[in-house]
C-alpha positions, 0 to 999 in steps of 0.5 A: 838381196833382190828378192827382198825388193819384191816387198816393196813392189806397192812403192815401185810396181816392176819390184815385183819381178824380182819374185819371178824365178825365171827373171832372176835366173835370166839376171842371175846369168847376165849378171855372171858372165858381165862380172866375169868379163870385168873381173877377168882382165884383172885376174889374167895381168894379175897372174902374169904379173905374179908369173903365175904360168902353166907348167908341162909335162916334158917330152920324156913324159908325154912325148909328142904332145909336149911338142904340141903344147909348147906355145901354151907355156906359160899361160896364166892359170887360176882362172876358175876365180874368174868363174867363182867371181861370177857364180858368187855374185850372181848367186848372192845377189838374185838367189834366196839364200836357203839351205841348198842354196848354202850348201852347194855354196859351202860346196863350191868355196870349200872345193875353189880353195882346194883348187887354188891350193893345189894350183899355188903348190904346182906352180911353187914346185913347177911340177904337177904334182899339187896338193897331195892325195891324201890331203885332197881326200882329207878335204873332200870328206870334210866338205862332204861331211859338213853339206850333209850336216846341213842338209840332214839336220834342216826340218824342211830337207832331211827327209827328201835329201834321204831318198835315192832316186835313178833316172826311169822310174817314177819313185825312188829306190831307196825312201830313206838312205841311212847316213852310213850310205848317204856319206860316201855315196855323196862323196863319190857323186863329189869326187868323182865329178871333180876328178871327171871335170879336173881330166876333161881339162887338158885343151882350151875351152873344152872343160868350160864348154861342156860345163855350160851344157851340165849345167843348163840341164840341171837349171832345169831340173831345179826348177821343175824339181821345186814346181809342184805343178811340173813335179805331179806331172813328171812323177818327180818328188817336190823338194821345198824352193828347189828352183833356187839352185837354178839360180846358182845354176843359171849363175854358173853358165853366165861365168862360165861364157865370160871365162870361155871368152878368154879360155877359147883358143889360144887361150888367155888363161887356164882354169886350173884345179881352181875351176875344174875341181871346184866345179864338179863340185858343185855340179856334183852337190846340184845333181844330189839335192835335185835327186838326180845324181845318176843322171849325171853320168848320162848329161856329163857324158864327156866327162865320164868318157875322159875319166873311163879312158884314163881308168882303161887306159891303166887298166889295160896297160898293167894288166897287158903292158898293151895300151888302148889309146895312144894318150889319154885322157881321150882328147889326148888321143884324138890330138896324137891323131892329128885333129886339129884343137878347134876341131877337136873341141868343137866335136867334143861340144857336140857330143855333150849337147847330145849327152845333156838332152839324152839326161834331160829326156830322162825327165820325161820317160818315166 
């Protein structure tokens, strides 16, 4: 919408920084998080109203960290709206809608109604158990399915989407992945950064904040990805209006701070499966059309930490019946160890602003 308003700049001459990516990037981000802290209050008496609330395990399941948890009872969930409001906005308004505009929003909608499902059902059921596994499963291929329907049949990206690119080197591994192995290779990089970010969701603020890291890094790698200038110098290959997803990405961290304004502890409102799964999602589609997939298990380093833990923790447990951490996912440890919420998330920030510019390094070392 507002880049359109640059044509007009001979009637009103400040139209034209509406051309500027960096401009609407930065607006992209003001616009994100003020939506987000209108829109927020609303969505949190909503759910109250409608006793939309957060169930828990109980002390036979989780045992002493029921105990801990017992204030967070009936916490509003579903707050990932907060932060799909924002990002949508934000995104519809400053962005050039092309294709990987549009497919990381197909993304993003498809996952967010996946989320919602399953919150509504968990919360209909008061169990945690949601949408089935199957169904989810179900859901994700097809959202997989239609990103790369769009991306491999559009004349400008078919062919750069195929190439395989893994942080280090100056070319790709693979210069034109077939469909055979660029479908589950783009539903595992989906899949698997939902589920990453759906387990890093267990204490307030914590998720979100390491959201903001992941997504900062991949703004910037979208734009140096659609910079000629910056892609001859990085040994990076050119992906036509790139720059764009660093306006959905900048969009992301402006809703994200306006959800974690009222998520910060003690929370307001949850995100839910709403906000978890939907973001890793479109995280996850950012870091494919970036052609930094791989990247993505160094700068989401906290969130690959949460889902190893939980896989060595079952690992372990039915191979030896002898557990590794006294709870996962991992933050569950350090909260059975006496660490204090705030501390816990705090550090746990610290390590993902570590992990984000490691990822960002890679940019570089080539």
């Amino acid at each position: 919408m507002f880049p359109d308003l640059a044509d007009f700049e001979n009637y009103f001459g400040p139209l034209r920084l509406f051309r500027y990516l960096s401009v609407r990037c930065a607006l992209a981000c003001a616009c994100a998080f003020i939506t987000g802290i209108l829109v927020a209050p609303h969505i949190i008496e909503l759910m109250r109203r409608l006793k939309f609330g957060q169930s828990f395990r109980t002390a036979e399941q989780v045992g002493a960290l029921a105990a801990l948890h017992e204030s967070k009872k009936g916490t509003p969930v579903m707050g990932g709206l907060i932060i799909f409001v924002g990002v949508m906005v934000s995104t519809l308004l400053f962005a050039k809608l092309n294709v990987l505009v549009l497919t990381a929003m197909l993304v993003y909608v498809s996952m967010t109604a996946l989320g919602a499902a399953d919150d509504l059902l968990k919360i209909k059921q008061k169990s945690s158990a949601g949408v089935s596994a199957k169904a989810k499963l179900f859901v994700q291929l097809l959202t997989v399915i239609a990103a790369l329907a769009i991306l491999y049949t559009s004349d400008t990206y078919a062919d750069s989407m195929r190439e395989l690119w893994v942080p280090f080197l100056k070319t790709p591994i693979i210069e034109y992945m077939p469909l055979w192995f660029a479908f589950p290779f783009l539903f595992l990089v989906i899949a698997g950064s939902s589920n990453a970010i759906n387990l890093t969701d267990g204490v307030d603020g914590l998720a979100i904040g390491c959201t903001i890291s992941v997504a900062l890094v991949y703004a910037v790698f979208a734009y140096v990805t659609g910079n000629a200038i910056a892609c001859e110098y990085l040994f990076i290959h050119m992906v036509p209006e790139c720059g764009e997803l660093a306006v959905v990405c900048f969009a992301l961290v402006g809703a994200s701070m306006a959800f974690l304004w009222f998520n910060a502890n003690p929370a307001d409102i949850f995100m839910g499966d709403t906000g978890s799964l939907a973001l890793g999602g479109l995280i996850g589609a950012i870091a494919f059309m970036t052609h930094q997939p791989f990247t993505l298990v160094i700068v989401g380093g906290v969130f690959v930490m949460e889902a190893m833990s939980v896989i060595l923790q079952v690992a372990s447990y039915k191979t030896t019946k002898k557990r590794i951490f006294r709870m996962s996912p991992i933050h569950h440890h350090f909260e059975m160890k006496g660490w204090k919420e705030n501390r816990l998330v705090v550090r746990f920030w610290i390590m993902s602003l570590i992990f984000a510019l490691a990822g960002l390094a890679t940019l570089k070392l080539r």
